[in-house]
N, C-alpha and C positions, 0 to 999 in steps of 0.2 A: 891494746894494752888490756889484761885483764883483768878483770874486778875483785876485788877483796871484799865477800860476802861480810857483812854484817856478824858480829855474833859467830865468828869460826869458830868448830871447837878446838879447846887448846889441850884437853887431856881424854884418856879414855872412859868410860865408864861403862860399869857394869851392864849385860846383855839383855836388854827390856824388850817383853812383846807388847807393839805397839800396832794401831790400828788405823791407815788412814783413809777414810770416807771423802767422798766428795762426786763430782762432775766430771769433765774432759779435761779439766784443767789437771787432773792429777797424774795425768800421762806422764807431763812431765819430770815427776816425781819419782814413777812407778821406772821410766827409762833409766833414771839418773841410778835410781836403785837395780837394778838389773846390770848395769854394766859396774857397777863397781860396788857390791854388798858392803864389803868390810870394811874398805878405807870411807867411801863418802857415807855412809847410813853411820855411823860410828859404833858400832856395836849393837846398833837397832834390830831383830828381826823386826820386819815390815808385813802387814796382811794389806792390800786395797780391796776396796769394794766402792767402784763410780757407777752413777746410775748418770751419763749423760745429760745435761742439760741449760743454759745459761745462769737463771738462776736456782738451778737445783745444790744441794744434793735431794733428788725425791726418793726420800727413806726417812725410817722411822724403827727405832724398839718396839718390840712386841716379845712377848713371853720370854725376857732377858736376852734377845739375838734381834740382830741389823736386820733389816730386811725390804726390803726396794717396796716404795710408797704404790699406788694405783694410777697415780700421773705417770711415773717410768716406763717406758718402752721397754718389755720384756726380754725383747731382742737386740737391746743392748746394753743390759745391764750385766757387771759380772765382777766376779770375786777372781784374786789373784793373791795364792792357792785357793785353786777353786773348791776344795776339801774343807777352808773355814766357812763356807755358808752358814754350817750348823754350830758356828763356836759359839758359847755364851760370853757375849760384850764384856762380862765382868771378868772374863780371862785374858781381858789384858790391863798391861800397866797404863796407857794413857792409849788414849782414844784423839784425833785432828781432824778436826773438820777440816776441807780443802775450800778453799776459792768462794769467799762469801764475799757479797755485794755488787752485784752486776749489775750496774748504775744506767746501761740501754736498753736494759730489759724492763725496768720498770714499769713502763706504761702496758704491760701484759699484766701485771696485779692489780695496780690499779688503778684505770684508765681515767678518774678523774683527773690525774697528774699530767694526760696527755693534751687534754680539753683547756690545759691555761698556758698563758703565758708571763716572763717575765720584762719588761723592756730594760733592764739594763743592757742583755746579750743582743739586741737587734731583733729580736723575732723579724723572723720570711715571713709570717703573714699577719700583721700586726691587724690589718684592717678586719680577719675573720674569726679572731681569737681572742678570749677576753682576757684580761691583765691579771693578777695579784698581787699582793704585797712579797717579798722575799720572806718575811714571815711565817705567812700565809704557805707559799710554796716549800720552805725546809720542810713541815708538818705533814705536807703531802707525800714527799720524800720520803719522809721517815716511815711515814706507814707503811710506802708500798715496798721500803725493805722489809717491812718488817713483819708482811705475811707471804714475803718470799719462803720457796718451799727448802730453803738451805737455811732460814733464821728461825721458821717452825722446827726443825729437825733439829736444829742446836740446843732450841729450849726444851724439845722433848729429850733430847739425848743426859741434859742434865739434871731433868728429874730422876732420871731413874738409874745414872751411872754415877758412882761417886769416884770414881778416879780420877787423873790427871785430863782436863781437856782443853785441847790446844787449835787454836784457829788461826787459817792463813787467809789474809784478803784476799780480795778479787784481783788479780795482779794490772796493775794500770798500762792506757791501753798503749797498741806499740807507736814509736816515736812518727814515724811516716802515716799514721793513720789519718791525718789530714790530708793528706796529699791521692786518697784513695774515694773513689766513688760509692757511694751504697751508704756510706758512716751515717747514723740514724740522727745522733746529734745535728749536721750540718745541715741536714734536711729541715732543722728548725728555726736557728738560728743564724746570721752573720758572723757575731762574733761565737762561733761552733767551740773553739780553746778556750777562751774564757768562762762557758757557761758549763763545760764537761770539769774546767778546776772546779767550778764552782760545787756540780754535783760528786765529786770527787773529798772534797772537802768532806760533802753530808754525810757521807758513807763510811768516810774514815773516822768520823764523829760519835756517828750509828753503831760502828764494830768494839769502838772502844769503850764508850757507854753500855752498850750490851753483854760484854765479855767481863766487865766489872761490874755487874749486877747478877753475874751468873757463877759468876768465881772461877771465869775460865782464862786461860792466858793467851792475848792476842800477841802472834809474832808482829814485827814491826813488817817494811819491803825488805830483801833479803839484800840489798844494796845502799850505802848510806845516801847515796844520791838522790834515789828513786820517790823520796817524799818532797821534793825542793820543787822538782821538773815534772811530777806527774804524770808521764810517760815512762815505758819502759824501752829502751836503746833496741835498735832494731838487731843488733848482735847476738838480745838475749831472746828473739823468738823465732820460733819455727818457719823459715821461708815458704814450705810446701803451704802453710795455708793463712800465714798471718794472721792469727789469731790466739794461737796457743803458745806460752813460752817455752823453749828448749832445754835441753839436758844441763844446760849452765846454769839455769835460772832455778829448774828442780833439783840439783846438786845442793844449792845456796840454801834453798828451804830446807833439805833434808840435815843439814850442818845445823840450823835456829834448830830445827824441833832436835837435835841430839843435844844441843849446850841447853837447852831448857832441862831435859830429861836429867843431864848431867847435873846443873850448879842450878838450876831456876832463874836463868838470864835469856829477857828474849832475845838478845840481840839488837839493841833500839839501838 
């Protein structure tokens, strides 16, 4: 059966240059935009510029133009048209940041977050790792979003652009991902589902809190389900590598950010 995005648009509007930044996760945008401009973008021109990374986007303004941070791999960073490298930011109508909150990567910011544990989830190694309070750990949480290189970039982005800016979560992870070896969560915990809602929760907290302190408009999941179950259905991701979601899922987004663009509804 197919999903009825959240926030479809229901009418057309006017032709907006919009700009979407972000990571790998914006493939799936960039795809959904390539094979169908004008019905799924709804009158969007779209510019991307991803700089690869989990909790990236690694970029930053500098002299009014985007431009890929000193963390990004040069060799995979890139514009698509590759002719806007040199556009000035402020030539377009709203700017998106892609895919913020990469809730496994954390403990690459900051590793005191990795050093504790909490025992509601079970921790695997209870006897080598010291406890804290759930208090204690949101806070640690919170920080290490919040000098992720995609939450620095948001806050620089709104100092110095005053237009429209619109933020897509980190899309949650896919439904089968327990059932798969490597998942960094499981590595820590027993109960590995209970403790990934639990950081799922923080983040969604994190996003919302941040984007209304910044005057930026967080879309909601592109599916009304997707905030109940906190997984994304394995229909909506990419088979070849389980990790990134597909054309279905970047369609969904590109529909929120045009009814945003359109009436200022994200789609909740």
């Amino acid at each position: 059966m197919r999903r009825v995005p959240s926030g479809a648009v229901g009418r057309r509007n006017p032709l907006k240059e919009v700009l979407i930044a972000g990571n790998s996760q914006l493939g799936a945008l960039r795809n959904a935009y390539l094979l169908d401009k004008d019905v799924v973008s709804a009158r969007l021109d779209i510019t991307f510029f991803a700089t690869p990374g989990g909790s990236g986007p690694y970029m930053a303004v500098e002299n009014g133009r985007l431009v890929a941070s000193d963390r990004a791999d040069p060799n995979r960073v890139f514009w698509s048209p590759a002719k806007a490298s040199e556009r000035p930011i402020d030539s377009y109508d709203a700017v998106v940041v892609s895919a913020l909150g990469f809730i496994d990567g954390f403990t690459n910011d900051l590793p005191a977050a990795a050093r504790v544990r909490l025992s509601t989830f079970k921790p695997l190694d209870r006897g080598t790792v010291p406890f804290v309070s759930e208090a204690c750990f949101r806070e640690l949480i919170r920080a290490a979003l919040s000098i992720q290189p995609g939450f620095i970039f948001l806050r620089n982005l709104r100092q110095v652009y005053k237009g429209e800016v619109i933020v897509q979560p980190f899309p949650y992870h896919p439904s089968g991902v327990t059932r798969r070896t490597g998942w960094q969560i499981a590595s820590r915990y027993d109960d590995s589902i209970g403790y990934y809602k639990f950081l799922s929760k923080i983040k969604d907290s994190y996003l919302s809190q941040t984007c209304n302190s910044l005057g930026a408009t967080l879309l909601d999941y592109p599916y009304a389900d997707l905030r109940s179950t906190m997984f994304t259905p394995e229909d909506l991701v990419d088979p070849t590598d389980f990790v990134h979601p597909n054309t279905e899922y970047g369609a969904a987004v590109l529909q929120q950010i045009a009814e945003v663009l359109a009436t200022g509804e994200k789609g909740s």
